[in-house]
C-alpha positions as CSV (number, residue, x, y, z in Angstrom):
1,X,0.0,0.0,0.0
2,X,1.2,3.9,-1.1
3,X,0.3,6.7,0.3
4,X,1.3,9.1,-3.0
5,X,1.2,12.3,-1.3
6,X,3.9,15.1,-1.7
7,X,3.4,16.9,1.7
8,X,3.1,13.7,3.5
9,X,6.6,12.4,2.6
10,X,8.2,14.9,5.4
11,X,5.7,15.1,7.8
12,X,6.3,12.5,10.8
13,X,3.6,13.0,12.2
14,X,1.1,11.6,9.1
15,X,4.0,9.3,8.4
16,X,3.5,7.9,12.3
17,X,-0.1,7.8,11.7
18,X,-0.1,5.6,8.2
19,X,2.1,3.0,10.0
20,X,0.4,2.6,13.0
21,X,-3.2,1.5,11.0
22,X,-1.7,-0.3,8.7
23,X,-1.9,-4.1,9.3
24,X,1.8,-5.5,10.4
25,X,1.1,-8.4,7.0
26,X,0.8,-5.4,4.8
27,X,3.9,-3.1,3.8
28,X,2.7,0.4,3.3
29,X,4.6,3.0,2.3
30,X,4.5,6.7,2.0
31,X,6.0,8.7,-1.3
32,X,5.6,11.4,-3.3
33,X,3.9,11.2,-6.5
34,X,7.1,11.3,-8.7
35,X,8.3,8.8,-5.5
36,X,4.9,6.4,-6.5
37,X,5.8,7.0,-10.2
38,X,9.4,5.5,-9.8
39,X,8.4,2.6,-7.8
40,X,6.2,1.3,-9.9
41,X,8.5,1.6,-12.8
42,X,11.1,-0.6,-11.0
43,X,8.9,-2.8,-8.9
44,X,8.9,-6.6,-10.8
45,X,7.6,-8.7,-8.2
46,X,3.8,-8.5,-9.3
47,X,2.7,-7.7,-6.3
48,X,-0.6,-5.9,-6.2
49,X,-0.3,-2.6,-4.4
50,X,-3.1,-0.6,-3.7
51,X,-2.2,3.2,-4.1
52,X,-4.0,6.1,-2.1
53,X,-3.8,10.2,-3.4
54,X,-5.5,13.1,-1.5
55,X,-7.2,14.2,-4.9
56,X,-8.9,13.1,-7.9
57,X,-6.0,15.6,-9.1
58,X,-3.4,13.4,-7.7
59,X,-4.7,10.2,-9.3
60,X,-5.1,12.1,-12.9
61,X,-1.3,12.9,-12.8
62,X,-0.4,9.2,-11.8
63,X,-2.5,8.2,-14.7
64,X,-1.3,10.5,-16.9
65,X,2.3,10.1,-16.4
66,X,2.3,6.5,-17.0
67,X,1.0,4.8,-13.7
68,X,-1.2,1.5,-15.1
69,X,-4.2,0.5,-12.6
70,X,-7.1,-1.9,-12.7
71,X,-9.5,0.8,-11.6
72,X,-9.9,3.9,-9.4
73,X,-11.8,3.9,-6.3
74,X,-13.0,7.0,-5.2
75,X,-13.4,6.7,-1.5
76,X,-14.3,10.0,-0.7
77,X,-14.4,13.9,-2.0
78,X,-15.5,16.1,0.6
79,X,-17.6,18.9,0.8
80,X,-15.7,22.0,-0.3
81,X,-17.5,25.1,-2.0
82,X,-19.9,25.6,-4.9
83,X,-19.9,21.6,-4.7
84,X,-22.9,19.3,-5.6
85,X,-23.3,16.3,-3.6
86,X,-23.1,13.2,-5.6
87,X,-23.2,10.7,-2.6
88,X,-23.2,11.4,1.2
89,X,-19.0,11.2,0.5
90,X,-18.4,12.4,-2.9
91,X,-18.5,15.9,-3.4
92,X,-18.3,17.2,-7.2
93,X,-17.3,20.8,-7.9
94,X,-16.1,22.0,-11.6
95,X,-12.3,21.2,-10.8
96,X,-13.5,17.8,-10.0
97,X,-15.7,17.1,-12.3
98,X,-13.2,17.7,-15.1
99,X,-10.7,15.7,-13.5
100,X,-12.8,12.6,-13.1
101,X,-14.0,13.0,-16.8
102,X,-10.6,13.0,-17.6
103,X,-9.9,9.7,-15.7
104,X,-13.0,8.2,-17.5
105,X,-11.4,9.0,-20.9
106,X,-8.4,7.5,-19.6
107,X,-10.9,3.8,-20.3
108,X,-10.0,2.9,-16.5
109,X,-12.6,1.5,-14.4
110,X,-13.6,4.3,-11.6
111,X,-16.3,4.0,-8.9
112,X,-17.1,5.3,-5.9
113,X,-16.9,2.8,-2.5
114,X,-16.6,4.4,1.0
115,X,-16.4,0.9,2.4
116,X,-15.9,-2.6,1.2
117,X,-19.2,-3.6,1.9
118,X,-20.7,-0.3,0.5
119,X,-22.6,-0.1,-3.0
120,X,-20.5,0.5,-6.0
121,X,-21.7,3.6,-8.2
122,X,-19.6,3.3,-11.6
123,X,-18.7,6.8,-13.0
124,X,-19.5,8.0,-16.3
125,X,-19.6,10.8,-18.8
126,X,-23.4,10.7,-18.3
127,X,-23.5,10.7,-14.2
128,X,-20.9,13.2,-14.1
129,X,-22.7,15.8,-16.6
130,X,-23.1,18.0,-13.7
131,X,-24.7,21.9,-13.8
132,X,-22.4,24.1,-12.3
């Protein structure tokens, strides 16, 4: 598991944090995104690795610069102004919205899952066509 975060990567205090929940049978790890980038481009062993951003911005510019996934799982956007609430934990504003249409285009698989057990909501061109 990578936590692709830029400000993360010198904070010991977030750094404390992501170790302490994650399970002592998985590795986790915290990088940057260029960090996350690099990794993957040297890391053989086929392991699946399960990689966590702050943003839908953050995932776009793994995507874009060459990062390969199965799908996206957005887990939660939160409320921030002039957004429309799409579920109780995905909040869409304009930013967003273009950045998630841009992931779509990308032909990954992206849905939204707060929980493992949750409903899956697939996202689209047509759920995301959004009136600002």
């Amino acid at each position: 598991m990578v936590l692709a975060h830029d400000a993360s990567v010198n904070d010991e205090a977030v750094r404390s944090l992501y170790d302490s929940i994650i399970p002592p049978e998985i590795e986790g790890e915290v990088k940057t995104l260029d960090q996350t980038l690099e990794f993957f481009r040297n890391e053989i062993s086929g392991k699946k690795t399960m990689v966590i951003t702050e943003s839908s911005r953050d995932a776009l510019y793994l995507l874009k610069s060459g990062l390969e996934v199965e799908a996206v799982v957005v887990g939660g956007l939160h409320f921030r102004a002039g957004a429309i609430e799409l579920l109780s934990y995905v909040f869409i504003d304009r930013q967003r919205k273009e950045e998630l249409l841009e992931i779509v285009r990308t032909n990954v698989k992206i849905f939204c899952q707060d929980l493992p057990g949750s409903p899956v909501l697939t996202l689209n061109e047509k759920n995301l066509n959004l009136e600002f």
